[in-house]
N, C-alpha and C positions, 0 to 999 in steps of 0.2 A: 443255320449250318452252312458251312464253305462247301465253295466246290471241290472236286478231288480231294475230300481230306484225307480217305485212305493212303494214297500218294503221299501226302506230307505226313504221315506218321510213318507211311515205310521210311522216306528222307531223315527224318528224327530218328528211326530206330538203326539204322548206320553209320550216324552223323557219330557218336564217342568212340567205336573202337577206328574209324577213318582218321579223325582227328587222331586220335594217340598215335597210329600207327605213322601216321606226317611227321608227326613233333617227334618220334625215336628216329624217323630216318633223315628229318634236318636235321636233328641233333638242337633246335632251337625253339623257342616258346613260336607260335605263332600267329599272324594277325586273322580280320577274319575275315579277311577275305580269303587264305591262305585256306581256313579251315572248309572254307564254299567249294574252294578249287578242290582240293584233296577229294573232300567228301564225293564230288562229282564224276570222276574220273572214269571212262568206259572199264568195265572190264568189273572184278567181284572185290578185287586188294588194293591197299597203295603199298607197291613195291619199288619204287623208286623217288628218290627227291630232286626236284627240276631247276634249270637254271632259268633266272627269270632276264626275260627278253630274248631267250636263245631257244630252247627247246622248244620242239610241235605238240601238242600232246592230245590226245582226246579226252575229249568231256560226254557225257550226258546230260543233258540240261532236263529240267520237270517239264516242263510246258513251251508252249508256243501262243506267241500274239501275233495279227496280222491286220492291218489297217487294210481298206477296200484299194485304194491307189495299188500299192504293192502286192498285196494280199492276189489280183487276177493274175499276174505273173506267176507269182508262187505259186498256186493251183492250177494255172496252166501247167507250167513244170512238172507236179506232183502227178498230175493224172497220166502224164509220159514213163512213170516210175516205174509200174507193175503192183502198184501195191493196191489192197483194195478197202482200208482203210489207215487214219494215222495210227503211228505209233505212242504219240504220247498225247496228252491233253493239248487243245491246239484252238484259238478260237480267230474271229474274222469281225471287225469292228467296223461299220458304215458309218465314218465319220470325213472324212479331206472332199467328197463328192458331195459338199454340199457348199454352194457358193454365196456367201452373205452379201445381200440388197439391199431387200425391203424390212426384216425381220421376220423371227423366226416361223410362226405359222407359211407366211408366202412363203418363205422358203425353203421350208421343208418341202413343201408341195411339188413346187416345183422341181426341186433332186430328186425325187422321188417320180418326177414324171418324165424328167431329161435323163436321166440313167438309170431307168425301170429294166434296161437292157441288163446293165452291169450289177446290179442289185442282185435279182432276179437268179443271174447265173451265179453271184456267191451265194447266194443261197441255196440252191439247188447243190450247187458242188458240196457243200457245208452236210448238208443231208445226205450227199450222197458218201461219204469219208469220214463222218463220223466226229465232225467240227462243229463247236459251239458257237453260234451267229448269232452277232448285237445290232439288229436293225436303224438303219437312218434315225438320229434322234434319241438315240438311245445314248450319246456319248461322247466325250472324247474318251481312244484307244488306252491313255496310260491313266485318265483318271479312272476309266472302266476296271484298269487291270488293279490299280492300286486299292480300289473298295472292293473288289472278289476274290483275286487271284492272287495275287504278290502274297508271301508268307515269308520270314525270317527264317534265313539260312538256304534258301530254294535260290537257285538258278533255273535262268529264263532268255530264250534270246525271241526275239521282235522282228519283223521289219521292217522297224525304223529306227531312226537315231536315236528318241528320245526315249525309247524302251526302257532306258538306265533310269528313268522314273521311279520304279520298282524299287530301287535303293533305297528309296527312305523308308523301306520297309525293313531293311535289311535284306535284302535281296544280292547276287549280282546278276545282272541283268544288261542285255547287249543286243545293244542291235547289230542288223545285219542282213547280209542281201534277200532274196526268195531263196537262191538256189542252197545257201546255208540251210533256210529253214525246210528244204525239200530232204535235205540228210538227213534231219533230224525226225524228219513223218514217216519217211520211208525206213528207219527203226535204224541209223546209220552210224555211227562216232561223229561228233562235231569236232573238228579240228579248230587249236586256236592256241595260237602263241603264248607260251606261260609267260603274263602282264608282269613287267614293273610295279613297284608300291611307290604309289605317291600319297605322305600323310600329312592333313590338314588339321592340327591342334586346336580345337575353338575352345578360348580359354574368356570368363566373363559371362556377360548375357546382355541379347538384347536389348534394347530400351530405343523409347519414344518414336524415332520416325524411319529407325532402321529396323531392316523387316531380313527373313530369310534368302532372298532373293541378293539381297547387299553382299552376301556372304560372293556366291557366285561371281558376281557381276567384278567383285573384289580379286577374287582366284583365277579369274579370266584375264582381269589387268595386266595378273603375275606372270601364270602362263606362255598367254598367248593362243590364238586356233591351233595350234600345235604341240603346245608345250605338256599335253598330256598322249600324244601319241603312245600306245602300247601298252601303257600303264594302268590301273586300277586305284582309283583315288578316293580311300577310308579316309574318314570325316572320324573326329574323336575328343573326347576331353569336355569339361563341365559345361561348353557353352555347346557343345551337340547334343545332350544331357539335357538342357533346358529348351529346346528347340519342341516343337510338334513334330509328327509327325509326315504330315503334307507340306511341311518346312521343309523337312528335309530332303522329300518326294522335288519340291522345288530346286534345292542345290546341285542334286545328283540329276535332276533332268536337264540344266544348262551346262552340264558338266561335258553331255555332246560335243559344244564349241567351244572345247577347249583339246580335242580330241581324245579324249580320254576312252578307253574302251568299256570304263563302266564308275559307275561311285557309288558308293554304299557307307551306310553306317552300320554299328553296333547294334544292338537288341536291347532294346532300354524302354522303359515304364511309358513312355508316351507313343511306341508301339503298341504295346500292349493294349491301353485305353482305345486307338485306333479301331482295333482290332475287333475288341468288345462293343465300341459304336457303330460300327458297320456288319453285325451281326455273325461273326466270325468267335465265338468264346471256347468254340471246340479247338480253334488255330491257336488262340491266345495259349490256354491248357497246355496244348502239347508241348508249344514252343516254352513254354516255364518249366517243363520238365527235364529242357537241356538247354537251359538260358547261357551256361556257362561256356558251352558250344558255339555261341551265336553270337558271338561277342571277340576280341582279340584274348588273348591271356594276358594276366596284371603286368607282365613283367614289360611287354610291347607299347603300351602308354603310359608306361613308367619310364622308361627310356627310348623313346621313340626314336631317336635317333640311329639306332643301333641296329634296329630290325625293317625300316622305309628307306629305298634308292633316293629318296627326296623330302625335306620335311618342309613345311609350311606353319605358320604360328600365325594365325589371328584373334586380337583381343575385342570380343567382341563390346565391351564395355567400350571400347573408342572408336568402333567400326562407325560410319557415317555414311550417309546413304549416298547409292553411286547413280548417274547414267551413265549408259554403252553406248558409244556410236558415232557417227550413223559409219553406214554400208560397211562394219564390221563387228562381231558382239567382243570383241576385247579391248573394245580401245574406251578406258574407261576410264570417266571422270567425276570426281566428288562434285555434289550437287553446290557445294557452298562454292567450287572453283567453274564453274558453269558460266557465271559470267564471261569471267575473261577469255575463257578457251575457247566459246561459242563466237566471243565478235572478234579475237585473235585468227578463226577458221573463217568466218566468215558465211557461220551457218542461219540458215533462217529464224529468226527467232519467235515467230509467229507459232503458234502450237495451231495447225487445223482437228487434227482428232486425236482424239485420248484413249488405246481401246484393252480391253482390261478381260484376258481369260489366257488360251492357250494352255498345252498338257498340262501343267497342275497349279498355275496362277490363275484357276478357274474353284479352285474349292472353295466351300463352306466358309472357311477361317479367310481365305483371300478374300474373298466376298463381302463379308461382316468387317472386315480392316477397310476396305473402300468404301464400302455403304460409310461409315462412321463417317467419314471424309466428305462424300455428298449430302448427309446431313446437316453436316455444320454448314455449308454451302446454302441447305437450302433455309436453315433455321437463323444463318447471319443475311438472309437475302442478298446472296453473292447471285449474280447472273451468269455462269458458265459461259467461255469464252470459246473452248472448243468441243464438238461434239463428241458425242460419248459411246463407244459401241461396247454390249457386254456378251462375251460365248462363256455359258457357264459348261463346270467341267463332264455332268454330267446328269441323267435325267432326274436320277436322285438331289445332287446337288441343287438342281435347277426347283426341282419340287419342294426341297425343303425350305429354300432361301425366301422363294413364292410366299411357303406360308409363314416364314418368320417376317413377312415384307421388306426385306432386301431389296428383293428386285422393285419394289413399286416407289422405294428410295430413288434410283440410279432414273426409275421413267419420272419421277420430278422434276430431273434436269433433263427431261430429252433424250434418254438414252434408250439406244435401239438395242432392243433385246436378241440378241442371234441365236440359231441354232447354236442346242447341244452338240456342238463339232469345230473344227481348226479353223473354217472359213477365211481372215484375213492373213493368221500366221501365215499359211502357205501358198496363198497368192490365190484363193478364193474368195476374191472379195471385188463385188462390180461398184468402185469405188469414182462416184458421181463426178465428172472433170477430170480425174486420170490421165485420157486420154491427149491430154493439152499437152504435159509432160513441163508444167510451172514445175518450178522448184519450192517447194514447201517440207514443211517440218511438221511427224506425227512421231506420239510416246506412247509405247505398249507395254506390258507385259509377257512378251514373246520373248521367244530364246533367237532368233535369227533374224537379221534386218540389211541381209545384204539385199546390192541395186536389184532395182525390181520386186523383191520380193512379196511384197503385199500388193501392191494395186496396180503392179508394171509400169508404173511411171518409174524411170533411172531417176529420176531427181529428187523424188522420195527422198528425205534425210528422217528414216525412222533413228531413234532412241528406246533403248530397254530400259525399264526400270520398275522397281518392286508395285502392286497391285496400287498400292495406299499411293504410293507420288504418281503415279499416271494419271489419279483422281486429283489431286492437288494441282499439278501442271495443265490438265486439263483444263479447271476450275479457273485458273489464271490467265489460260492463252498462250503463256510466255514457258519457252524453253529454259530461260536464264532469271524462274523465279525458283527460290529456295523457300520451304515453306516453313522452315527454322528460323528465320530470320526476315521474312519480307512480310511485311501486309497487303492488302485487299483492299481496295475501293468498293462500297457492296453499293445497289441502288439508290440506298437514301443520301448519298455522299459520306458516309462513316466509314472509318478507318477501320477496320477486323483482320483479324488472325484468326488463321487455321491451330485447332488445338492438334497434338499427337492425335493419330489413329488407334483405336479402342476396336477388338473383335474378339471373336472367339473361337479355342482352339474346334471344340466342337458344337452342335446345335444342343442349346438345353435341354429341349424335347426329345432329344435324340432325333434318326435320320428317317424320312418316312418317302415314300415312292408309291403311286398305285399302278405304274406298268413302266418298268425295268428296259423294256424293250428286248429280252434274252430270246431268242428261240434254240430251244435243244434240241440237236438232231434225231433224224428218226433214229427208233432202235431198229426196224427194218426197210433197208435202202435200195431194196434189191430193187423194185419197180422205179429208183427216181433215175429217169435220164437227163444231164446235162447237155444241152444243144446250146454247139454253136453256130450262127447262121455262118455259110458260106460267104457270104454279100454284106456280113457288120462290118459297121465303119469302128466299131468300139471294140469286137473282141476277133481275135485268131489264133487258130488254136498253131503249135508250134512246128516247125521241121527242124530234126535236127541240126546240128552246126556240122561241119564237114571236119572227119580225122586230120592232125597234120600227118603229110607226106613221108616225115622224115629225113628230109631236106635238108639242107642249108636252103634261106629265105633268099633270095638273089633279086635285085632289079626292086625293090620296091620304096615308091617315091612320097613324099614326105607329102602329108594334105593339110597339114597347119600346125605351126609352131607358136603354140599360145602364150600368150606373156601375163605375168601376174599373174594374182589369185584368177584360178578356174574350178570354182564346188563344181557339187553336181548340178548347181543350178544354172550354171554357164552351158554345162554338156548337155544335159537335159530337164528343158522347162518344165516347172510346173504349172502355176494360172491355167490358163486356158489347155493346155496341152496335158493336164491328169484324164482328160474323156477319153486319152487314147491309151491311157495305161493299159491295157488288153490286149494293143491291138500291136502288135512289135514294126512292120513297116509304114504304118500311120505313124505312129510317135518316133521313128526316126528320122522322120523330116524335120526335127527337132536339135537333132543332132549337131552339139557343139556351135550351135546359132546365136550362143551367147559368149563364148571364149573369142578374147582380144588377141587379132593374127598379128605376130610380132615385129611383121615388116611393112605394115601400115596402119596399125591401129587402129583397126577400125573391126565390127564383128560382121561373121557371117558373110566372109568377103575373100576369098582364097584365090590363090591362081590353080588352074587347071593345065600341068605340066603337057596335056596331049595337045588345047588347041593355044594355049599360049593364052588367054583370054580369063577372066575374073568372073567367080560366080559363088552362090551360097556353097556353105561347106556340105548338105547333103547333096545338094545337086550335084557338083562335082564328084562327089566319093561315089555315088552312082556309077557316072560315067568311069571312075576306075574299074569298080567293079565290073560293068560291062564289057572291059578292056580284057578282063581277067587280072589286072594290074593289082596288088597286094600295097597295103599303104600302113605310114606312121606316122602317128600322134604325137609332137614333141611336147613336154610341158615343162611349168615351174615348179616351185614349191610346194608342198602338200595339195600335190592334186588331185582332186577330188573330195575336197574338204565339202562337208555340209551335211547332206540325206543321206541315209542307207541306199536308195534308190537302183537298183542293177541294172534300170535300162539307160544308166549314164555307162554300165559295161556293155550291154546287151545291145543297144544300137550301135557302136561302131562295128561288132562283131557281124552284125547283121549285115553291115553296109560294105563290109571289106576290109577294116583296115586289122591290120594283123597284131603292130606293136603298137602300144604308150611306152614313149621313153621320159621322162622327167626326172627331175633334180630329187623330188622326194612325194612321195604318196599319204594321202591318207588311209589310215586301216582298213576300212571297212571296203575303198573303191578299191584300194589293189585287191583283198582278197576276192570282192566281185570278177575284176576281172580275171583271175586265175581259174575262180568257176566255171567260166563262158569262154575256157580255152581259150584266151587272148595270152600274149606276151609282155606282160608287165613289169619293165627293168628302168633303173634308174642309172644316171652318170655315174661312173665310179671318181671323175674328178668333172666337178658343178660346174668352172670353167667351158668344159666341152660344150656346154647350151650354146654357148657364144660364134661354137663353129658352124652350127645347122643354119644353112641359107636356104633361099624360097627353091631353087630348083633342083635340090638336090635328092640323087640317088643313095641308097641303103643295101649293102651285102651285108647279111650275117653270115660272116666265113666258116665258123662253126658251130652253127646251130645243130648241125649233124651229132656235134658231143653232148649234146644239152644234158649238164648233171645237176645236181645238189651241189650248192658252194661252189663251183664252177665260174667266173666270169663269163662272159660273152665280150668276141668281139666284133666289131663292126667299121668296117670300110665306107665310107660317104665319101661319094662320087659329085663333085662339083659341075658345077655348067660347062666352067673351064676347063675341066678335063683333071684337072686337079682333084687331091684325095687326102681326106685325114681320116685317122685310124683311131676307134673312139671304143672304151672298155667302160664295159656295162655292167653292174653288179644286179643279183637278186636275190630272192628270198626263200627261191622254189625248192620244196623239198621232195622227196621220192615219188609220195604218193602225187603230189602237187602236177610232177609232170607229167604222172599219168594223165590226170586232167587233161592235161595239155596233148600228149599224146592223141589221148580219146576223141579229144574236138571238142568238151565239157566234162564238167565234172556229174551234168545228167545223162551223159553218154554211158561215162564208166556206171555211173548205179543201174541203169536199164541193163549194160551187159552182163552186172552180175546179178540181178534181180532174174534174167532168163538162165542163168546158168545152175 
């Protein structure tokens, strides 16, 4: 039986007159994502029809996910609320705090005894509010969610990026900061821009060495990290139809880096199946009782064009398998064009490791497509070239694959078995030589492979690509072998070829587990106290942010104008720096130490306009702060592309600085910083970047009017005495600036929580 199924049969039992009542006040058939939104909508009716990209609107989402990283934040937050437990179903996943070494046994051992501190207190919080806790080992967060939780037609936000997993269940599903999902516990409206449709036609089916993954890695090409900003990107037509289900959990989860606010499919027969092998039949049932709901109406992929802001058409019959990379996941090239693009770049072409899991290229079916690959390997006596490391997606996964011998395929050629969790995705990974900072070439199955991000060496040139070719390139060594068309030397001196990979969608035996790792909170919480130590270096508990004044902002001096891409993994590391996630002025010594200063390229290296003198960018913004000095962040393009992470908002707000002015944002960091009462505006003409020099002064002349649709403008004060006058567009609307007003948006719930 599922969790919360009462929950999703209330969802089911308003989902057909919701939908009708959409469809009479578009006046148009609708998709279905449209029907998720509608259905969702705070409040008991849908009385109005919204403009998409323009209107704010509230939602209700079912549930909550919360990974252990971001997860202490958001429960630090929550427990500021007044509330004394959540409002809706909400769980907490121990998965990113565990760092892959030696494998899995050490390793678990070890997270579990390095942040027994941080464990500890999400569990104890967990019991104490009424949150469902998945212990160290029990998991990665979306493969977790996607075999319990996720059900067709339900809405869900996360916080993290890759929440949008959940879509290949038919879900929408969104990541998003802590203080998002604090609105959401504390019994709130989630606010959130009615998304664009972006529709992807999969027309065809799969075959031989193109896998679900290809699909992505394809629409990411097209894209761009950007080119989904705002939007909601349905996947549809015979070739989504013929896909699995954790296929498509696959497409909609790299659909992250492409910014997308969420991706989902249709409600289709290999849902279903899903559903039923993961012991869910009561979900399957209901969801066939408004299948017709959970899906778009005929008339929307019948004429797609007429009802999506964007349409995309991939034949999957000639899809051909891609990689992404390196240091960006869209820069994508067919494996058969590898050759010349690799020694045209002048990439390494050495493959050191091969490593095969992350959110949902860790399943069952990803598993048995690569096992099939390391077979042939081991059965044509090919010697594997590069090492092999495997994070399955979850305990269950891990249990079943065990007993189908899966895994004891993958340790024939050496492959270290990792904990059930992210470890190298997200820079958990104590990855032997690193430290030299050689430039070499590794191929994964990860959704993100910017600098740094797996083993902290910048010269990492990781590569994405589907489960099956990270075992094949692996298997070879070579970046710039195609396993379509190249052979093999194996040890006897004979020539072999790799056949297609061969797997399956689900385990014959069906899926078996003997400890899940779940624990459910008490039903009586009263006796559990959550302590935090005064003296943790790992957790603190929070003070509020300070109201704005009401002001105009006057005198405040610019602490780094960052050039090129800056994610959150520029503003705030992860590797080594998740132990501080808890802890807000520990992990803001973190602070923008990765974002390139634009007037010497170089990071973590600012001037400090008080002594005239160069120093890291926390240290500096310190000593503004000390000054009482109030400071801005200039940036580029979609900044803050990457993580949901809010302490890429929450640390500068800590540290002082007051605005982010940049060329253009990513979704999820602007609306973090709106939460955390920061000032988040962009150029109204992109030019203007070009005026912001190293020592300059910032008035906002009338910040005193700050409205809704409003510009802002702003006077910059040069060294020279000199001044240009620069207008700032944003996004903020009434309630928005309450926020801002407040000092956060967990100011304003606390104030109406005591009222």
């Amino acid at each position: 039986m599922a969790f919360d199924i009462e929950m999703i049969k209330q969802v089911y039992n308003r989902l057909p007159e919701r939908v009708e009542a959409a469809r009479k006040l578009t006046g148009k058939p609708l998709t279905a994502s449209e029907k998720i939104l509608y259905s969702h909508l705070w409040g008991t009716q849908v009385d109005k029809a919204f403009q998409r990209g323009v209107d704010y609107v509230d939602f209700t989402p079912d549930r909550i996910a919360c990974q252990d990283a971001t997860a202490q934040m958001a429960l630090l937050q929550f427990m500021q609320s007044g509330k004394d437990k959540v409002a809706v179903p909400t769980t907490v996943h121990c998965d990113h705090l565990i760092q892959a070494k030696e494998g899995a046994d050490k390793d678990l051992k070890s997270a579990n005894s390095t942040s027994a501190e941080v464990f500890n207190f999400l569990e104890s919080v967990s019991n104490k509010y009424g949150i469902g806790f998945w212990k160290p080992g029990a998991g990665i967060i979306h493969q977790v969610v996607l075999e319990n939780y996720a059900f067709p037609g339900g809405m869900m936000i996360g916080t993290d990026s890759h929440t949008v997993n959940a879509g290949g269940l038919g879900m929408v599903a969104i990541g998003v900061g802590g203080a998002d999902a604090v609105d959401v516990m504390a019994d709130m409206a989630w606010e959130l821009k009615f998304p664009k449709l972006i529709g992807v036609k999969l027309t065809g089916k799969l075959n031989g060495w193109t896998a679900p993954k290809d699909v992505i890695l394809k629409v990411a090409g097209i894209l761009t990290v950007k080119g989904g900003t705002g939007a909601i990107i349905e996947y549809f037509g015979e070739g989504a139809e013929s896909m699995s289900c954790t296929g498509k959990g696959t497409i909609c989860n790299m659909g992250a880096e492409v910014g997308a606010t969420t991706s989902t499919f249709g409600y289709d027969e290999s849902m279903e199946r899903y559903l039923r092998a993961t012991s869910r039949d009561d979900v399957a049932d209901a969801a066939n009782q408004v299948k017709e709901h959970l899906t778009a109406d005929p008339e929307v992929y019948a004429n797609p064009e007429l009802y999506f802001d964007e349409l995309i058409e991939i034949d999957l019959d000639n899809l051909t398998p891609h990689v992404n990379g390196p240091f960006t996941p869209d820069l994508a090239t067919p494996v058969a064009e590898m050759k010349e693009v690799a020694k045209t770049n002048g990439w390494p072409l050495q493959v050191e490791w091969g490593l095969i899991g992350s959110c949902t290229n860790s399943s069952y079916e990803d598993l048995s497509r690569a096992a099939s690959i390391a077979k042939q390997a081991v059965d044509k006596k090919l010697t594997t070239k590069a090492e092999f490391g495997i994070n399955p997606g979850s305990e269950q996964v891990r249990y079943t694959a065990d007993r189908d011998g899966l895994l004891s395929i993958f340790e024939d050629l050496n492959a270290k078995i990792f904990t059930n969790a992210c470890g190298p995705c997200i820079g958990q990974w104590a990855r032997e030589g690193a430290d030299k900072q050689e430039a070499n070439s590794i191929i994964h199955s990860f959704n993100r492979n910017f600098s740094k991000r797996a083993d902290g060496n910048p010269n990492t040139h990781a590569f994405v690509a589907s489960p099956e070719m990270v075992a094949a390139v692996a298997i070879s060594g070579r970046l710039d072998f195609n396993p379509i068309t190249d052979s093999l030397i194996n040890e006897e001196g004979v020539e072999v070829r790799l056949d297609p990979p061969v797997g399956l969608e689900l385990p014959t035996q069906g899926f078996d587990v003997e400890d899940n790792g779940y624990l459910a909170p008490l039903e009586d919480s009263s006796g559990v106290e959550v302590i935090v130590k005064p003296d943790s270096e790992r957790l603190q508990l929070l003070t509020p942010f300070a109201p704005w004044d009401g002001q105009n902002l006057m005198g405040a001096k610019l602490l780094i104008k960052a050039h090129g891409k800056c994610t959150t993994d520029h503003i705030s590391m992860a590797g080594p720096w998740l132990r501080f996630r808890g802890h807000l002025d520990n992990i803001s010594n973190n602070c923008l130490i990765g974002a390139v200063n634009a007037f010497n390229q170089k990071t973590n290296f600012v001037k400090n306009q008080l002594t005239g003198e160069y120093g890291g960018v926390p240290d500096v913004q310190r000593q503004y702060k000390a000054a009482g000095i109030e400071t801005v962040v200039v940036g580029d393009h979609n900044y803050g592309e990457g993580s949901s992470r809010e302490h890429a908002a929450m640390e500068p707000r800590h540290l002082g600085v007051k605005v982010v002015l940049v060329k253009s944002f990513a979704r999820i960091h602007e609306t973090n910083l709106k939460k955390q009462g920061m000032l988040g505006i962009t150029f109204a003409n992109e030019a203007d970047y070009d005026l912001i020099q190293e020592d300059d002064t910032f008035n906002f002349i009338d910040l005193a009017e700050f409205a809704a649709a409003k510009p802002l403008t702003i006077e910059i004060v040069h060294a020279d005495g000199s001044t240009d006058t620069v207008i700032a567009n944003h996004t903020y609307n009434e309630q928005q600036i309450e926020w801002f007003k407040e000092g956060s948006a967990l100011n304003l719930i606390k104030k109406q929580n005591a009222s």
